[in-house]
N, CA and C of each residue as an Amber inpcrd file, in Angstrom:
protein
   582
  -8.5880000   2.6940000 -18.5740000  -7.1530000   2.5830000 -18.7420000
  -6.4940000   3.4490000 -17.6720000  -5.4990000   2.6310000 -16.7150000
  -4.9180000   3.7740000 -15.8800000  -4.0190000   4.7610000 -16.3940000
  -3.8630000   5.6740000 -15.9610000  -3.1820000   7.3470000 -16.2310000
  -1.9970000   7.3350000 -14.9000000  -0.9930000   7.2230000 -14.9720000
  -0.1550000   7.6010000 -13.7470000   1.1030000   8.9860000 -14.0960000
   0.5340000   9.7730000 -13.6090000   1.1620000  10.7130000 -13.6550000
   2.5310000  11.1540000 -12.7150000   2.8170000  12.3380000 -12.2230000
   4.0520000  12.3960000 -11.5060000   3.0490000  12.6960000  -9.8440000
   2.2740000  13.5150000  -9.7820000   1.4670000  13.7540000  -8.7910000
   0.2710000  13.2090000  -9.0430000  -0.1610000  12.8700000 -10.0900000
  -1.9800000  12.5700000  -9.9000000  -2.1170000  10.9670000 -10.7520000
  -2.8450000  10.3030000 -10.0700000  -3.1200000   8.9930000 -11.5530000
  -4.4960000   9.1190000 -11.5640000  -5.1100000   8.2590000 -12.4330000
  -6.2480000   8.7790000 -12.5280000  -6.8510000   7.4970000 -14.0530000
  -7.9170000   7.1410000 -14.3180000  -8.4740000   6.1520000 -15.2110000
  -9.4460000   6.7410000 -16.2370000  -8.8300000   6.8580000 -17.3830000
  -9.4950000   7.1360000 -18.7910000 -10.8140000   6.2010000 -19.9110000
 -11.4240000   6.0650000 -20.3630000 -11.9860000   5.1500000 -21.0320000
 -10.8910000   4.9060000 -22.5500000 -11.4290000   3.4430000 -22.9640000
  -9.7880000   3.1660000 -24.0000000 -10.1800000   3.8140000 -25.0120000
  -9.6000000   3.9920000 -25.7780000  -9.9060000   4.8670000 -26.9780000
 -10.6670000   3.8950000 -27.8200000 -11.7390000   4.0900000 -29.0560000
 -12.0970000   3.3380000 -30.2500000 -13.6640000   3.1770000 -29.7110000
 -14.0640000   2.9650000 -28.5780000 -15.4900000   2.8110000 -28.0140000
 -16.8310000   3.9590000 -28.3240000 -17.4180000   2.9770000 -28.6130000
 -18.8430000   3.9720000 -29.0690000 -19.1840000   4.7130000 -27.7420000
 -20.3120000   5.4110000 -28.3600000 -20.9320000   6.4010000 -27.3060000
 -21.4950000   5.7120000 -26.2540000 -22.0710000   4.6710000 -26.5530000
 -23.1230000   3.7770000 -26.0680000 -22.1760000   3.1640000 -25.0810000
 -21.1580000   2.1100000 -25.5570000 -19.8130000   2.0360000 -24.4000000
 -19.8060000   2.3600000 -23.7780000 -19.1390000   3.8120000 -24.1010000
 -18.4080000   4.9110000 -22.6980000 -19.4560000   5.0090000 -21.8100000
 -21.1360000   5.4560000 -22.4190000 -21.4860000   5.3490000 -21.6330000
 -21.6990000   4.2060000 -20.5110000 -21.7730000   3.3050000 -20.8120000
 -22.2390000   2.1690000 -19.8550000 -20.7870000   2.2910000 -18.9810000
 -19.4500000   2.1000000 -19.6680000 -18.5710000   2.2580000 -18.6720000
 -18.3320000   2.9950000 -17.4580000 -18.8220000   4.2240000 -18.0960000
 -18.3540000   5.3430000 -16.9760000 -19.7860000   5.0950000 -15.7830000
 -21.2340000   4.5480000 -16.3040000 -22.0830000   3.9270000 -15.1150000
 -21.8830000   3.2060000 -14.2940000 -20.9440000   2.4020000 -14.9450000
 -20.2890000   1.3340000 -14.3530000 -19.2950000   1.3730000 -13.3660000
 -18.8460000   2.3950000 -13.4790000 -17.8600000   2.9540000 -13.0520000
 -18.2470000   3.7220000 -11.7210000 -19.4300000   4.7910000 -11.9380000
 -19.7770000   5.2290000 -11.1880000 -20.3990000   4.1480000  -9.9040000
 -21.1000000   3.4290000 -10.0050000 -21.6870000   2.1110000  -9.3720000
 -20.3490000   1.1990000  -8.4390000 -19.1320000   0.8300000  -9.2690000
 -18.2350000   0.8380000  -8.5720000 -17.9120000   1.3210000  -7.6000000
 -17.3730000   2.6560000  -7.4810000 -16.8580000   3.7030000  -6.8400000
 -17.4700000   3.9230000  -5.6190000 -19.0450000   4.4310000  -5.9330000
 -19.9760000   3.9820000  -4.5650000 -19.6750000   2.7420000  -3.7210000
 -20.0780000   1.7900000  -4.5560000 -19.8460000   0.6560000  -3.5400000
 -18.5590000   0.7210000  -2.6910000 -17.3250000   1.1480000  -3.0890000
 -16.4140000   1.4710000  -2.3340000 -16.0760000   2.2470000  -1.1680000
 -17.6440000   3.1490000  -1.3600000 -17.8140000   4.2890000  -0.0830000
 -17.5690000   5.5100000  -0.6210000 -17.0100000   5.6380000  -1.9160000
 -16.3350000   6.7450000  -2.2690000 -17.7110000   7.8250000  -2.8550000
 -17.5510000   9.3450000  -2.5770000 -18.2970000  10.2600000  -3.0750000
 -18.3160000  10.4030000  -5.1650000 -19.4990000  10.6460000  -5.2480000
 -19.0750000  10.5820000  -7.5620000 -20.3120000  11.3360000  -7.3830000
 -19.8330000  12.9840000  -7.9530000 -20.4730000  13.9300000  -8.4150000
 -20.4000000  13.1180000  -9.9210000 -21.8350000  12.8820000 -10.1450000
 -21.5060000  12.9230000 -11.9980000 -22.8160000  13.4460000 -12.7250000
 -22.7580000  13.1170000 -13.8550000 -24.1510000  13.9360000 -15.0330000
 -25.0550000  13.3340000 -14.4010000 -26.4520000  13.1810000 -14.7320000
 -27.2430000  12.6220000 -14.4490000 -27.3810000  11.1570000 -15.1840000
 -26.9530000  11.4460000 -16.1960000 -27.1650000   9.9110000 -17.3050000
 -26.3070000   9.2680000 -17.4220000 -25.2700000   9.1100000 -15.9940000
 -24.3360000   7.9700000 -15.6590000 -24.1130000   7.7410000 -14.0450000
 -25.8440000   8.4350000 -13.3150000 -26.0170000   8.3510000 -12.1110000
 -26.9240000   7.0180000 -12.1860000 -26.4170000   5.7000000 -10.5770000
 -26.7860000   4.6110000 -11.0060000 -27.0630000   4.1680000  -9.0090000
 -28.0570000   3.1600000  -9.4310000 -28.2200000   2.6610000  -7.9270000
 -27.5890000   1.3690000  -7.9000000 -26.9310000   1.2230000  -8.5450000
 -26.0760000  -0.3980000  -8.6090000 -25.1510000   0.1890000  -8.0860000
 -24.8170000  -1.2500000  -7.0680000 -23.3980000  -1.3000000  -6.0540000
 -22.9140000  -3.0250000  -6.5360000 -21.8340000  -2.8000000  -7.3270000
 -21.5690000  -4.4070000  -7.5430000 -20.8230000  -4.7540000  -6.4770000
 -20.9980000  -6.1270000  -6.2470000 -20.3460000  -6.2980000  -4.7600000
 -19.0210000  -6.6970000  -5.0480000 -17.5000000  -6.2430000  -4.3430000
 -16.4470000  -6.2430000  -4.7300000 -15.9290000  -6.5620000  -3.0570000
 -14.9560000  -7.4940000  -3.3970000 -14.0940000  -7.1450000  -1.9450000
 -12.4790000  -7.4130000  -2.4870000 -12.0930000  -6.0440000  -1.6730000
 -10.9030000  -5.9060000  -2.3790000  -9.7590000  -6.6000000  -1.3940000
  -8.8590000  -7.2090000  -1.6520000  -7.7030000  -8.3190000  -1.2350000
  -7.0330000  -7.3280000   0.1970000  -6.6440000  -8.3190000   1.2090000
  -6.5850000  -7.2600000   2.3760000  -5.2130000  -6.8110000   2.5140000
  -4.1570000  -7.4300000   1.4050000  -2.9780000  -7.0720000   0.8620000
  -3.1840000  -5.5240000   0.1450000  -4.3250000  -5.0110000  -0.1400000
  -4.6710000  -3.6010000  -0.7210000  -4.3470000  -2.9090000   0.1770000
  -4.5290000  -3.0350000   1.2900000  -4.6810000  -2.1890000   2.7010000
  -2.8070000  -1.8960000   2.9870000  -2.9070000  -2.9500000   2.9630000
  -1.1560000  -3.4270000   3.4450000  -0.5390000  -2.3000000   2.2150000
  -0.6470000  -2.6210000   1.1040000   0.1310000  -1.7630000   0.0040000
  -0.0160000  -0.1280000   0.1240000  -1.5850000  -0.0220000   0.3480000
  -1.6390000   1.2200000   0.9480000  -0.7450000   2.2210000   1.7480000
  -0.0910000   1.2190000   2.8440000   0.3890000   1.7680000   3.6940000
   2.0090000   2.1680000   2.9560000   2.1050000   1.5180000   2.2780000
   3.5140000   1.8800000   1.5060000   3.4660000   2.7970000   0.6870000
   2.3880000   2.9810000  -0.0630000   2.0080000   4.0370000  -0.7210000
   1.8410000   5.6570000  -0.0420000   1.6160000   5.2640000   1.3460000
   1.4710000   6.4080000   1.8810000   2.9590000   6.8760000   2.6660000
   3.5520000   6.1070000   2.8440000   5.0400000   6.3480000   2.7540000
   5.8110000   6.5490000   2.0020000   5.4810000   6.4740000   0.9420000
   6.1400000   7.1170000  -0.2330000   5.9460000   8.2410000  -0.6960000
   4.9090000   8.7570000  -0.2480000   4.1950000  10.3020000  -0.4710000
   4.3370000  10.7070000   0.5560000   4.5820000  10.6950000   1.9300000
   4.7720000  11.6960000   3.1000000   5.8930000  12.1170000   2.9970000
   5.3990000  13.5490000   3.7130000   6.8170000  14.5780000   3.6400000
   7.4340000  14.8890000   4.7240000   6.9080000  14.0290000   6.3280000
   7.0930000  14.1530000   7.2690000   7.0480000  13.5430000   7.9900000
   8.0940000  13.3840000   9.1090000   8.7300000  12.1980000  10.0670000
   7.0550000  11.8280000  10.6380000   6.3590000  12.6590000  10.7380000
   4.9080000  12.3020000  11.0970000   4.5340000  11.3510000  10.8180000
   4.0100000  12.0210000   9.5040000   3.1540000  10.9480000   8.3360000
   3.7220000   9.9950000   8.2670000   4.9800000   9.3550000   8.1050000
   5.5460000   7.8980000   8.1520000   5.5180000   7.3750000   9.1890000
   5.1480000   7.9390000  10.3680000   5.2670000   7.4930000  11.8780000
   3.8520000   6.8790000  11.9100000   2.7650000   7.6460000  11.3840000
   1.2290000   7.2150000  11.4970000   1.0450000   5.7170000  10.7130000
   1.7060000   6.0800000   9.6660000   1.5550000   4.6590000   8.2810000
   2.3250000   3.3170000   9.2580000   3.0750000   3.5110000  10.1210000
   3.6560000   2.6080000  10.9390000   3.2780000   2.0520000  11.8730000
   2.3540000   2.7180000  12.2000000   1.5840000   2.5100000  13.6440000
   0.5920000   1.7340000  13.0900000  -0.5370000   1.4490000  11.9430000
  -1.2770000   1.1060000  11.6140000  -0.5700000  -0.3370000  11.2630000
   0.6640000  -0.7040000  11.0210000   1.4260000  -2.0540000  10.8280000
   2.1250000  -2.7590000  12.1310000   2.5310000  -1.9930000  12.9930000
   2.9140000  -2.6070000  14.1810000   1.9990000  -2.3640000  15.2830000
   0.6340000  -2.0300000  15.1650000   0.4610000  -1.8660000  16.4550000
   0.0590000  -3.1150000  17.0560000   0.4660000  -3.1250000  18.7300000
   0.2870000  -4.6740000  19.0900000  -1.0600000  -5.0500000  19.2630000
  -2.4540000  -4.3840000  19.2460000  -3.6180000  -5.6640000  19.4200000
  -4.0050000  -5.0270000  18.0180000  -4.3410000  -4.6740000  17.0270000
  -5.1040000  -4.3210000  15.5820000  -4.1400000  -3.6460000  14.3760000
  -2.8410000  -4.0260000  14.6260000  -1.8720000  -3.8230000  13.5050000
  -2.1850000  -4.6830000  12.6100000  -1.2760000  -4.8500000  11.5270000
  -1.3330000  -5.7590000  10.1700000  -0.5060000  -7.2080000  10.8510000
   0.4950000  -6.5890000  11.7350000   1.5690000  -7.8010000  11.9610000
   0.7720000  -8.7130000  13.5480000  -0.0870000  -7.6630000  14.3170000
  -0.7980000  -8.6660000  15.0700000  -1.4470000  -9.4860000  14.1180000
  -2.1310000  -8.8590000  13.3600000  -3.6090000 -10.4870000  12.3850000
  -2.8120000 -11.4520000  11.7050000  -1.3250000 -10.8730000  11.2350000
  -0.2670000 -12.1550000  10.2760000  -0.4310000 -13.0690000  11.9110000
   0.0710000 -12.4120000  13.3420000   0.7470000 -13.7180000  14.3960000
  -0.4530000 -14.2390000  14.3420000  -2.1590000 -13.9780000  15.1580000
  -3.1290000 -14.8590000  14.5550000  -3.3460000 -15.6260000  13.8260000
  -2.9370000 -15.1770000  12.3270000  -3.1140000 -16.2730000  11.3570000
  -1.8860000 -17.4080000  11.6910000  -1.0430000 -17.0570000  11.8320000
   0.2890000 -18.4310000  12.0630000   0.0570000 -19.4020000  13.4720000
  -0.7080000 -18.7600000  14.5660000  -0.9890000 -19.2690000  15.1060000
  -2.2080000 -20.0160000  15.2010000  -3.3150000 -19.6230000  14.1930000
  -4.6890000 -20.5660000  13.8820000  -4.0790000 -21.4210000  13.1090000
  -2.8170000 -21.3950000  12.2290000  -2.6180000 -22.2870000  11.1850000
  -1.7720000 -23.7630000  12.0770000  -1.1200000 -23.0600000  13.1820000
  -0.2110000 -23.9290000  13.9710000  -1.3350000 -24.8760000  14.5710000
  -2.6560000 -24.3350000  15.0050000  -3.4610000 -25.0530000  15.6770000
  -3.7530000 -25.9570000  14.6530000  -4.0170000 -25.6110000  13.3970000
  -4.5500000 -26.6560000  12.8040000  -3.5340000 -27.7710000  12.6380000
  -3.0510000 -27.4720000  12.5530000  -1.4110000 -28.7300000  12.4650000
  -1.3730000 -29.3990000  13.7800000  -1.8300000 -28.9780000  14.4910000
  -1.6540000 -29.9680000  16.1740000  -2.8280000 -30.7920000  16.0770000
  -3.6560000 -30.4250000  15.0740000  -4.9700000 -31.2690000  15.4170000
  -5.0020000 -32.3160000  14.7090000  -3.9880000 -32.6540000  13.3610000
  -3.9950000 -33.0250000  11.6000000  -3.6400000 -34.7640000  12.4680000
  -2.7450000 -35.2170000  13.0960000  -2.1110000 -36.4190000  14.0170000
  -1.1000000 -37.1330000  13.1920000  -0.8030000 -36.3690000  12.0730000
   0.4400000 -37.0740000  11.1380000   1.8120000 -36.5520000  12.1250000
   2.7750000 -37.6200000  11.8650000   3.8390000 -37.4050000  12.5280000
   4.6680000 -36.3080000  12.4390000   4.7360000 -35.8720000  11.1980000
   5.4470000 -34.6390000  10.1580000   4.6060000 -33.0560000  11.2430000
   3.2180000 -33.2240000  11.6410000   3.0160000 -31.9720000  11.4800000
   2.8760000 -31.6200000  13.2420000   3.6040000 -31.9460000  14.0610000
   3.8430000 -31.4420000  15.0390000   5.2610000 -30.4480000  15.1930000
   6.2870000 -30.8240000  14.0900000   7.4660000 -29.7330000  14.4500000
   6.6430000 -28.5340000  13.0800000   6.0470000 -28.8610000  12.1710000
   5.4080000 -27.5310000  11.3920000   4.6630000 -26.2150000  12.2670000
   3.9750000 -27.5130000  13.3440000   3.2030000 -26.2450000  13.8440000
   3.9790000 -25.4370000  15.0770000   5.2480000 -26.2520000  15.6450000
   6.0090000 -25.7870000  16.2390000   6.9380000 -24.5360000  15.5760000
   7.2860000 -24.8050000  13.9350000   7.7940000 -23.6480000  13.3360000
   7.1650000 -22.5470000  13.1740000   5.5730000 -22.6540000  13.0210000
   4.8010000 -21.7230000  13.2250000   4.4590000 -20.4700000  14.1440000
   4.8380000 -21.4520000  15.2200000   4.3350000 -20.6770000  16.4320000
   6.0660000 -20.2470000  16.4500000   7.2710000 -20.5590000  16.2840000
   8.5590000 -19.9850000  16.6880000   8.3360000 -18.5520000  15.3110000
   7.6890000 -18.4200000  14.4180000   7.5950000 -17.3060000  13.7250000
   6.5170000 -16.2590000  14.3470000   5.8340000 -16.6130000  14.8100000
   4.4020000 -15.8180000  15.3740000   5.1820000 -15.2650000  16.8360000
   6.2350000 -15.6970000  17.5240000   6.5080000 -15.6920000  18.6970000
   7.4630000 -14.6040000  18.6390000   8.8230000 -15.3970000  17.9550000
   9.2590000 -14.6150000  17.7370000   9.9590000 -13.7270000  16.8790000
  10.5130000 -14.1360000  15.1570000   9.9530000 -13.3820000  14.3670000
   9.3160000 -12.4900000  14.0860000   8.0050000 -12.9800000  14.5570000
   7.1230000 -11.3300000  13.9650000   6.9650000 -10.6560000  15.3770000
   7.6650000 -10.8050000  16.9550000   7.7860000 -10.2320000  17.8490000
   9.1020000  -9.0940000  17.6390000  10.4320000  -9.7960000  17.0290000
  11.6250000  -9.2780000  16.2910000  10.8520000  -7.6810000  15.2780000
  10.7590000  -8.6120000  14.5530000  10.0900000  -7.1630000  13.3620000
   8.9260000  -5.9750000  13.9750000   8.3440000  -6.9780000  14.8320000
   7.0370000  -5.9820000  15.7300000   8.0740000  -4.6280000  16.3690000
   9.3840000  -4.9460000  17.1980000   9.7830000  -4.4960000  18.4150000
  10.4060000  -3.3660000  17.3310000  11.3560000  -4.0490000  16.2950000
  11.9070000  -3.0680000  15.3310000  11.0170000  -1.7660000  14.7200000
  10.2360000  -2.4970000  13.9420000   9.3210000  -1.2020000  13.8000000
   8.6920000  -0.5640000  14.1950000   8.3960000  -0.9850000  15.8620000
   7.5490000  -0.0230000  16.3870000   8.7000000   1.2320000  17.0150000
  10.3410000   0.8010000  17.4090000  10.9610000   1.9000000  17.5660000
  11.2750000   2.6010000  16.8160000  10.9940000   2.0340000  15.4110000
  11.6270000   3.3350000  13.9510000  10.3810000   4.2470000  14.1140000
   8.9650000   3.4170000  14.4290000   7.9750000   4.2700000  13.8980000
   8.0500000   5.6190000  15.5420000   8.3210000   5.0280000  16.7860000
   8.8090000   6.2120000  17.9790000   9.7490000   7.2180000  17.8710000
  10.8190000   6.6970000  16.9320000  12.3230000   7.8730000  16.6030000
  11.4300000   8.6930000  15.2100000  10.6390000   8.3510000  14.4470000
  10.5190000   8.9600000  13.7420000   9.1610000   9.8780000  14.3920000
   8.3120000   9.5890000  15.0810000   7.2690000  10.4840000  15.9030000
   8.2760000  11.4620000  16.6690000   9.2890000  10.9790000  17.0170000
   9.6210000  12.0380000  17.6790000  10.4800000  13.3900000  17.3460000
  10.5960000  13.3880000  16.0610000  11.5070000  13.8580000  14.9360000
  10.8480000  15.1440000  14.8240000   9.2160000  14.7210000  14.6530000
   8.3100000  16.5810000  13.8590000   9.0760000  16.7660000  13.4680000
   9.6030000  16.3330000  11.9350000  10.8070000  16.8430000  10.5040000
   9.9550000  16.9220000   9.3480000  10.2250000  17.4000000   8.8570000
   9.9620000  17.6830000   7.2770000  11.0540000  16.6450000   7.0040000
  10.5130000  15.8250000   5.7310000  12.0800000  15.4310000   5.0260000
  12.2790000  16.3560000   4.4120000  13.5810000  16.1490000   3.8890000
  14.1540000  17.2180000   3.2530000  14.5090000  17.0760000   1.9190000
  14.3680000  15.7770000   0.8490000  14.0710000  15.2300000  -0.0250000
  12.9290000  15.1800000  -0.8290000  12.0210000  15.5170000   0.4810000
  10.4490000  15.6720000  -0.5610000   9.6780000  16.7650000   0.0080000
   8.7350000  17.2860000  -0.6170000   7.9740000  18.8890000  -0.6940000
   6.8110000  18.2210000  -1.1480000   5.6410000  18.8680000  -0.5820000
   3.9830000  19.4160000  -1.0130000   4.0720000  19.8930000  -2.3250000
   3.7870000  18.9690000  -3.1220000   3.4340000  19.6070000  -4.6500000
   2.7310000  20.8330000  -4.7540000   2.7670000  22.2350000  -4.7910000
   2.0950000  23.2070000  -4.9900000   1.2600000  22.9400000  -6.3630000
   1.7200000  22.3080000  -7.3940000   0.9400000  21.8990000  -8.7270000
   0.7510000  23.3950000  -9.4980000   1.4390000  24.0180000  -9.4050000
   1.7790000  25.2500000  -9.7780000   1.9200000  25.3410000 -11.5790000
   0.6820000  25.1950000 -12.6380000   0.9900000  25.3400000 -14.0170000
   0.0250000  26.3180000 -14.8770000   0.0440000  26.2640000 -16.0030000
  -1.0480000  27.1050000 -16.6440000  -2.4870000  26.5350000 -16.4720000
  -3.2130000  27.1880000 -15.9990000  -4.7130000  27.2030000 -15.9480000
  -5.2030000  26.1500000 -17.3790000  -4.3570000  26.4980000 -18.4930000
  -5.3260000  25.5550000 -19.6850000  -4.7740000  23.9530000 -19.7860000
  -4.0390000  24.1120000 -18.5690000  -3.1550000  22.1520000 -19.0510000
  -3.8730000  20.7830000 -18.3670000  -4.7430000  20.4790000 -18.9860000
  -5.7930000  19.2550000 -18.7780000  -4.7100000  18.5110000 -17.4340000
  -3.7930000  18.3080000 -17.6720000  -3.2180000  16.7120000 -16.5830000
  -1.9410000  17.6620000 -15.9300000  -2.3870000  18.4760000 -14.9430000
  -1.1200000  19.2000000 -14.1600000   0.3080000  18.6710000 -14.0070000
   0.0260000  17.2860000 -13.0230000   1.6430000  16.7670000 -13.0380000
   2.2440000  16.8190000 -14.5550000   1.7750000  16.5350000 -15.2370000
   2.7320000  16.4630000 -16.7550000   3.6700000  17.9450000 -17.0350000
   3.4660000  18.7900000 -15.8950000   4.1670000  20.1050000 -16.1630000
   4.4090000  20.4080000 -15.1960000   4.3230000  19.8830000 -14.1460000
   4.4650000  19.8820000 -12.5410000   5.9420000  20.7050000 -12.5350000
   5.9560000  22.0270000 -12.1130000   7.1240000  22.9820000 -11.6660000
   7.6380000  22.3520000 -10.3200000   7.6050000  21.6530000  -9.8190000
   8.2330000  20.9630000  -8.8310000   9.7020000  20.3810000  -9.1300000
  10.4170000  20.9030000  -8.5480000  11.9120000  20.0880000  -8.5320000
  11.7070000  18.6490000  -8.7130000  12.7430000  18.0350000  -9.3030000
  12.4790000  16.5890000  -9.4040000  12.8460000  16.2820000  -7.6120000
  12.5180000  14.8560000  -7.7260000  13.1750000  13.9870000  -6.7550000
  14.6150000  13.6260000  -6.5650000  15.6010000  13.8520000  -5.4180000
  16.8700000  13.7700000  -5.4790000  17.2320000  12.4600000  -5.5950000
  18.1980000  12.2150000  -6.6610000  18.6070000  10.7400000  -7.4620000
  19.3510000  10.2900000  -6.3360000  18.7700000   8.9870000  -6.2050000
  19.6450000   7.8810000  -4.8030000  20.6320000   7.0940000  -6.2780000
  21.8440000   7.0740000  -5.9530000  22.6420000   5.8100000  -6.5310000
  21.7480000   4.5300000  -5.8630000  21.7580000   3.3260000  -6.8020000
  21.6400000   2.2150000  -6.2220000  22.5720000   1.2020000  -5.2820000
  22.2760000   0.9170000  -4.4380000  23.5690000   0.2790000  -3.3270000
  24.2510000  -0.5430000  -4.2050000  25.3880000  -1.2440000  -4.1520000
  26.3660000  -1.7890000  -4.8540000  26.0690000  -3.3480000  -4.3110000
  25.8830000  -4.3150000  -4.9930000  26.0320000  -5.4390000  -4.3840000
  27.0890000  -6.1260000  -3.4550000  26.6930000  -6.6010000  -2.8720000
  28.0440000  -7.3020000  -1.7090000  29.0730000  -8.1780000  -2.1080000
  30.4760000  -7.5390000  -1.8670000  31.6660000  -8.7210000  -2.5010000
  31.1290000 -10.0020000  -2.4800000  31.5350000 -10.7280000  -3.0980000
  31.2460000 -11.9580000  -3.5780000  32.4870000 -12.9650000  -3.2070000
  33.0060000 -13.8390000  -1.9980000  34.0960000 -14.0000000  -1.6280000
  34.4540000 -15.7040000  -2.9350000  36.2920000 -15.3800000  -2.7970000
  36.5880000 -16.4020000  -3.9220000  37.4920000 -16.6900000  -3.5320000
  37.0670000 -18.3780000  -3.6670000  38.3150000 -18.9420000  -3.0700000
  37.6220000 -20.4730000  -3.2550000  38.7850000 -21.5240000  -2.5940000
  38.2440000 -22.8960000  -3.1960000  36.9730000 -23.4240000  -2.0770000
  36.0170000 -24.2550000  -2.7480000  35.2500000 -24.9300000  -1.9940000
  35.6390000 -26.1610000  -1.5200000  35.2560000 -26.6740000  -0.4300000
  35.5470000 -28.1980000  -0.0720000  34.4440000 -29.0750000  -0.1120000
C-alpha cells in the first residue's frame, strides 16, 4: 500500500495478512526492487534470487523529470531536469520528432489517398512544433542555468523531529509551502453570435 508523506513516500504491506503473506510479499518485493537495479539490505528470510522481468512505461522516465522539478530548490536542478527533455540528439522531445517522423513514413508508404496530407501533418509537428517547444525550453532551461539561485519558495528539508517518530515528514518542522492563489479563468466574451 503506498504511504505519501510530506517529504518521504514509501510502501507498507495491507493490513489483515498472515505471517506467511507478508512474508512472501516483502520477497517479492525484495526480487522486484533488484530487478530494477536498486540496492535491498534485508533479513535473510526475504533475501531472493528472483528478478521478475518488468519494463516500466517510458512515460515513467518522462514523469520523473517533473517530479524532479517539483522537488528542486535550485535554478540548477530545474535547469538539469530540462536538459534531459530538450536536448537536441537524446532528449525526450528528440525520440517524440523520431517517432512522428517513423509514423509519417509509414503513411507515405500505406497508398490510400487520405494518408499523404496525415503524414504531411506529421512531419509539420516533428518540424516544427516540437522545433517551437524544443527552442522554448531549451532557453528557459539556459536563463535558468544561468541564475545559480536558490528558489526562494522552497528549502532542503532538514527533517528536523523527535528521534522516537516512526514517519518524520508527518511532523516535518519545515515551514509549509507558500500558497499560490489559483489563476482566474479568462473573461468569457458576450455578445450575439451570427
Amino acid at each position: 500500500m503506498p504511504v505519501v508523506r510530506v517529504h518521504e513516500s514509501y510502501h507498507r504491506a495491507p493490513k489483515g495478512l498472515t505471517a506467511k503473506d507478508e512474508d512472501r510479499l516483502a520477497t517479492a518485493a525484495v526480487g522486484r526492487l533488484r530487478a530494477q537495479g536498486y540496492h535491498v539490505a534485508c533479513d535473510a528470510d526475504f533475501d531472493t534470487d528472483d528478478r521478475p522481468s518488468s519494463y516500466p512505461p517510458s512515460s515513467a522516465s518522462v514523469a520523473h523529470l517533473a517530479s524532479r522539478v517539483r522537488a528542486a530548490t535550485t535554478t540548477d536542478e530545474t535547469a538539469a531536469a530540462l536538459t534531459e527533455l530538450a536536448a537536441p540528439h537524446d532528449g525526450v522531445l528528440a525520440a517524440i520528432e523520431e517517432v512522428l517522423t517513423a509514423v509519417a513514413d509509414f503513411y507515405d508508404g500505406l497508398g490510400e489517398p487520405s494518408d499523404p496530407p496525415i503524414a504531411r501533418r506529421l512531419r509539420y509537428l516533428a518540424d516544427e512544433v516540437l522545433r517551437t517547444i524544443r527552442t522554448d525550453l531549451s532557453d528557459t532551461r539556459n536563463q535558468l542555468a544561468d541564475r545559480h539561485a536558490p528558489h526562494p519558495g522552497r528549502s532542503t528539508c532538514a527533517q528536523e523531529v523527535p528521534a522516537n517518530e516512526r514517519e518524520r515528514s508527518a511532523v516535518c518542522a519545515c515551514p509549509p509551502p507558500p500558497r499560490t492563489l489559483p489563476t482566474p479563468p479568462p473573461p468569457v466574451a458576450v455578445g450575439l453570435r451570427r
